[in-house]
C-alpha positions as CSV (number, residue, x, y, z in Angstrom):
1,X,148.2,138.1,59.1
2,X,144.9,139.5,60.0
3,X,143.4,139.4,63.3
4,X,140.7,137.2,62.4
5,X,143.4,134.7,61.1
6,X,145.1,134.9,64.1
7,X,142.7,135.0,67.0
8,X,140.8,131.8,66.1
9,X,139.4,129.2,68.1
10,X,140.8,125.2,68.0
11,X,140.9,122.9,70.7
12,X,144.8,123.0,71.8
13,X,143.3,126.2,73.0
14,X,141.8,124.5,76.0
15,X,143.4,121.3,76.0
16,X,147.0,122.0,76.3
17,X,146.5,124.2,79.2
18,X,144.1,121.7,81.1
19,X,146.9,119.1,80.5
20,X,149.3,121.1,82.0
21,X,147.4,122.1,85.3
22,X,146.4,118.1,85.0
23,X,149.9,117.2,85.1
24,X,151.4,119.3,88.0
25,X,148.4,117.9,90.0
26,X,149.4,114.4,88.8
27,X,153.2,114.8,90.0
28,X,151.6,116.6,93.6
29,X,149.8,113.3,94.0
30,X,152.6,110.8,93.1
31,X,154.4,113.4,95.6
32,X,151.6,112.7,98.5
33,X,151.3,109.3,97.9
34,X,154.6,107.4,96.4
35,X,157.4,109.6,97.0
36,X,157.4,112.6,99.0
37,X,161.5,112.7,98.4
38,X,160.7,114.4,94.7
39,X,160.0,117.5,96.1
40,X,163.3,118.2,96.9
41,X,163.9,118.6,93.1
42,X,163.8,121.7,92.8
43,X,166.0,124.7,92.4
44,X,168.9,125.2,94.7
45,X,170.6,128.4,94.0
46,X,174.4,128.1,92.8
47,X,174.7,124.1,93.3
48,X,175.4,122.1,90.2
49,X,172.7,119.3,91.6
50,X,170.0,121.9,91.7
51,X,170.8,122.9,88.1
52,X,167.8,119.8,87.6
53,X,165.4,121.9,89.7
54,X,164.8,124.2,86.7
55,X,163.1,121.6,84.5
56,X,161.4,120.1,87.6
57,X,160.9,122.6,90.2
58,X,157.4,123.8,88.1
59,X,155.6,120.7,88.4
60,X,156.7,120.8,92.5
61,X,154.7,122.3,95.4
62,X,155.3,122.2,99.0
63,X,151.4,121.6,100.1
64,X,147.2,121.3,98.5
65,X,147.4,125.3,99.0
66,X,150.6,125.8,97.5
67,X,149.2,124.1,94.0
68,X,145.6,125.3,94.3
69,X,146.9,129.2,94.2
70,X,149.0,128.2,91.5
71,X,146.4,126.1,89.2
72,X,144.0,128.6,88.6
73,X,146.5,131.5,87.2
74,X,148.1,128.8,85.2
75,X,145.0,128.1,83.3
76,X,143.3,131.4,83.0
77,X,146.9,132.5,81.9
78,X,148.2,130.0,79.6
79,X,144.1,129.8,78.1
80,X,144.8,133.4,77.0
81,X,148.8,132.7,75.7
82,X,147.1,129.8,73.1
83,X,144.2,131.7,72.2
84,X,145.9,134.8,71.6
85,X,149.7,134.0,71.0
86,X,148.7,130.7,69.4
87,X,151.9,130.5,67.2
88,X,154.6,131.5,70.0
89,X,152.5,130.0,73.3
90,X,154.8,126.5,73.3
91,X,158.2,129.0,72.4
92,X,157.2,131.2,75.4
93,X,156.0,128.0,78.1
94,X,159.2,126.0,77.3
95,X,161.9,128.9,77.0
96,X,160.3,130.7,79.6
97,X,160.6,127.6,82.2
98,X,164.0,127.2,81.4
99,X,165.6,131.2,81.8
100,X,163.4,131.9,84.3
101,X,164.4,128.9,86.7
102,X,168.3,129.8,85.2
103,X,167.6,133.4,86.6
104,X,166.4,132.1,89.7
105,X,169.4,129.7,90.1
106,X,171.5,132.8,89.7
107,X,170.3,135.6,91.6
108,X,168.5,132.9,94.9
109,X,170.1,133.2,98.5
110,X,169.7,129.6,99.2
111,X,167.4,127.3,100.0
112,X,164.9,124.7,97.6
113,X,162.9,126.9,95.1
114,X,159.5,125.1,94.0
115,X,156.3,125.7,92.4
116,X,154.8,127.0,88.9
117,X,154.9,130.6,90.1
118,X,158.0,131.9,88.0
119,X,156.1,130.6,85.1
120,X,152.9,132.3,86.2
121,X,155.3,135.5,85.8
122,X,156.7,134.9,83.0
123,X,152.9,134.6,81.7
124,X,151.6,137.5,83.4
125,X,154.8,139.7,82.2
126,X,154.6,138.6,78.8
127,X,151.1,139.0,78.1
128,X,151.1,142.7,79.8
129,X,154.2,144.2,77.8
130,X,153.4,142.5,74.9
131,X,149.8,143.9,74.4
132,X,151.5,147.1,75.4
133,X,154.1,147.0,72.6
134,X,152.0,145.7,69.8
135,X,149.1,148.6,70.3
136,X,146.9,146.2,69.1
137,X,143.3,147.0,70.9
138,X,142.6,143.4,71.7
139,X,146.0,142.8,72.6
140,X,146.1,146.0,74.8
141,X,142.5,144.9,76.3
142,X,144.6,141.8,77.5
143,X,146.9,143.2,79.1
144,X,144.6,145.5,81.0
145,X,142.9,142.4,82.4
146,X,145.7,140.7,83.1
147,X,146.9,143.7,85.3
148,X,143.4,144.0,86.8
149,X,143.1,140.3,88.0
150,X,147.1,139.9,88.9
151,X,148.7,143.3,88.9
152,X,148.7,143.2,93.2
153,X,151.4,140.2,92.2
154,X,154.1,142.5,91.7
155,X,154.5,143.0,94.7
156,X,155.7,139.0,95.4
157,X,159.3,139.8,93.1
158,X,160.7,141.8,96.4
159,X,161.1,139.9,99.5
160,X,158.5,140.5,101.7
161,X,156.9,137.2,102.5
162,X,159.0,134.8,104.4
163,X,158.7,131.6,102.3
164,X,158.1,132.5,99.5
165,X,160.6,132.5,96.1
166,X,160.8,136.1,95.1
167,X,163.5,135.5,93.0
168,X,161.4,132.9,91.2
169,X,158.7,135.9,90.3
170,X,161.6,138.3,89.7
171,X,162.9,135.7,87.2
172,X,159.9,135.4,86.1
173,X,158.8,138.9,85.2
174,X,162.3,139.8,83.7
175,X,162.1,137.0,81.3
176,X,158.2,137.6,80.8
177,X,159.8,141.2,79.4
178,X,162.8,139.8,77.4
179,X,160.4,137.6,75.8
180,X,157.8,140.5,75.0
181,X,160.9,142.3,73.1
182,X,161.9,139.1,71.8
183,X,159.2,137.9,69.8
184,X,157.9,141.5,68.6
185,X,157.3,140.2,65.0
186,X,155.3,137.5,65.8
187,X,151.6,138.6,66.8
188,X,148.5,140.0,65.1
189,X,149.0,143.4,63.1
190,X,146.6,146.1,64.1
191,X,143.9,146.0,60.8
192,X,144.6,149.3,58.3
193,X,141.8,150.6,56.4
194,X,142.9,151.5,52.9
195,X,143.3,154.9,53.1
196,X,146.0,154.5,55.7
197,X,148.2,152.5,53.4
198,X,151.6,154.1,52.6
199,X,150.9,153.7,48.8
200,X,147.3,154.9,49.2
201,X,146.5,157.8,46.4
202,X,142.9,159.6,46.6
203,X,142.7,159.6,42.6
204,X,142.4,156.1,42.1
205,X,139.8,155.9,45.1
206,X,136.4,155.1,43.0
207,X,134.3,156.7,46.2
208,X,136.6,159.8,46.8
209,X,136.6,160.9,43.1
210,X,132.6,161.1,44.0
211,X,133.6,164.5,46.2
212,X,134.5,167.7,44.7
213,X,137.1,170.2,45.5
214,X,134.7,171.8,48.1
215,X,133.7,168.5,49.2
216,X,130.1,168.2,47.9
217,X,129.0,164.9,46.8
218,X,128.6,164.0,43.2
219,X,126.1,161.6,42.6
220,X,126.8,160.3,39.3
221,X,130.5,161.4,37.6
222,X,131.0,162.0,33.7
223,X,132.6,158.6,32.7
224,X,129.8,156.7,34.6
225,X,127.4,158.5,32.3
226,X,129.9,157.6,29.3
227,X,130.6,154.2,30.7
228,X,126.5,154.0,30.8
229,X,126.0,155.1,27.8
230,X,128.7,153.0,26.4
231,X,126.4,149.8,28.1
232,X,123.2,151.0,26.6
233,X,124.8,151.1,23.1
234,X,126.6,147.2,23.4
235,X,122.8,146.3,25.0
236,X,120.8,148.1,20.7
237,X,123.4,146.6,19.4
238,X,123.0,142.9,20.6
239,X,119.6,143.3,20.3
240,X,119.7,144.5,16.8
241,X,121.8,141.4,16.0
242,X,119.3,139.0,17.7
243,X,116.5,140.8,15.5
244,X,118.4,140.6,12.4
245,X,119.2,136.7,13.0
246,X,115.6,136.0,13.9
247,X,114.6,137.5,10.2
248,X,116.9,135.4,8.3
249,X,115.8,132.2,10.4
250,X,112.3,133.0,9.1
């Protein structure tokens, strides 16, 4: 698949992620306003009841900030997954929710993990290794932004903010990584000209056969002056048979 194929506007581009940041800010304000008792929902590290906390604990936040930092990396992040990764976006949201809040289940001390973050790493991860691996120059170009606006987040996967789930970013980037690996097949080829083919031969190459062995250009070769020649006679000759059937009309 070409990249023009693949890298193609439609409107799931923008709309799936807008519904997503529209409903984590949705549950936030049943949260606020119905039932603050959901936010404890979300991932408890090696408890069988927080097991639940990996399907819910993305759509949870502890406060207006805690959602608000999380929002606009979601949608920059997830705008660039659909637009880019169109084919594998919903393979990497959904899988990528589930091992990362497993992984975070796993290797957590304690406590009640929430928030969109781990996905946000998975995001970030994924898109970085995956424009790496595919040396693709639009893909690579990615991955250089991504690390421009959120490469000072790698520092969040070691614990060095009290608060804060650095397990959920370190499950986050690993899976971000398996998933890069994972799905190596599916994303845009870098485009070959025809000489790099593997079958490519400089003989049959109409242009090439136009350079010499010292690699001066020949303007016009012997079997276009045949081939011309050849058109000029099948031109006298049609004409003769036009004059001919003009004279026996008459």
């Amino acid at each position: 698949m070409s990249s023009q194929q693949q890298f193609r506007y439609s409107n799931g581009i923008i709309i799936y992620p807008i519904l997503m940041v529209l409903l984590i800010w949705i549950v936030f304000w049943y949260q606020v306003s119905v039932d603050y008792g959901i936010k404890s929902f979300g991932i408890r590290p090696q408890k069988l009841e927080g097991l639940i906390g990996i399907f819910t604990s993305p759509f949870l936040h502890g406060d207006i900030d805690h959602l608000y930092n999380n929002s606009i990396p979601l949608l920059v992040l997830s705008l660039a997954l659909f637009y880019f990764y169109n084919k594998i976006a919903w393979k990497v949201i959904l899988y990528g929710i589930l091992l990362s809040g497993f992984l975070t289940w796993i290797i957590g001390s304690s406590g009640n993990h929430i928030g969109a973050s781990g996905l946000i790493y998975v995001l970030v991860s994924f898109i970085f290794f995956k424009g790496i691996f595919a040396k693709h120059y639009r893909l690579i170009a990615l991955s250089l932004m991504v690390i421009f606006l959120y490469g000072s987040m790698i520092w969040y996967v070691f614990p060095i903010k009290e608060g804060m789930s650095w397990e959920g970013h370190l499950g986050g980037l690993i899976t971000g990584l398996l998933f890069a690996v994972i799905f190596r097949k599916e994303i845009a080829k870098p485009e070959r000209y025809k000489w790099e083919q593997p079958d490519y031969n400089e003989e049959d190459d109409p242009f090439m056969r136009h350079f010499d062995e010292d690699g001066n250009f020949i303007e016009t070769l012997p079997e276009d002056e045949i081939e011309a020649d050849s058109e000029l006679e099948n031109e006298s000759a049609t004409t003769i048979r036009y004059i001919f059937k003009k004279k026996v009309e008459d």
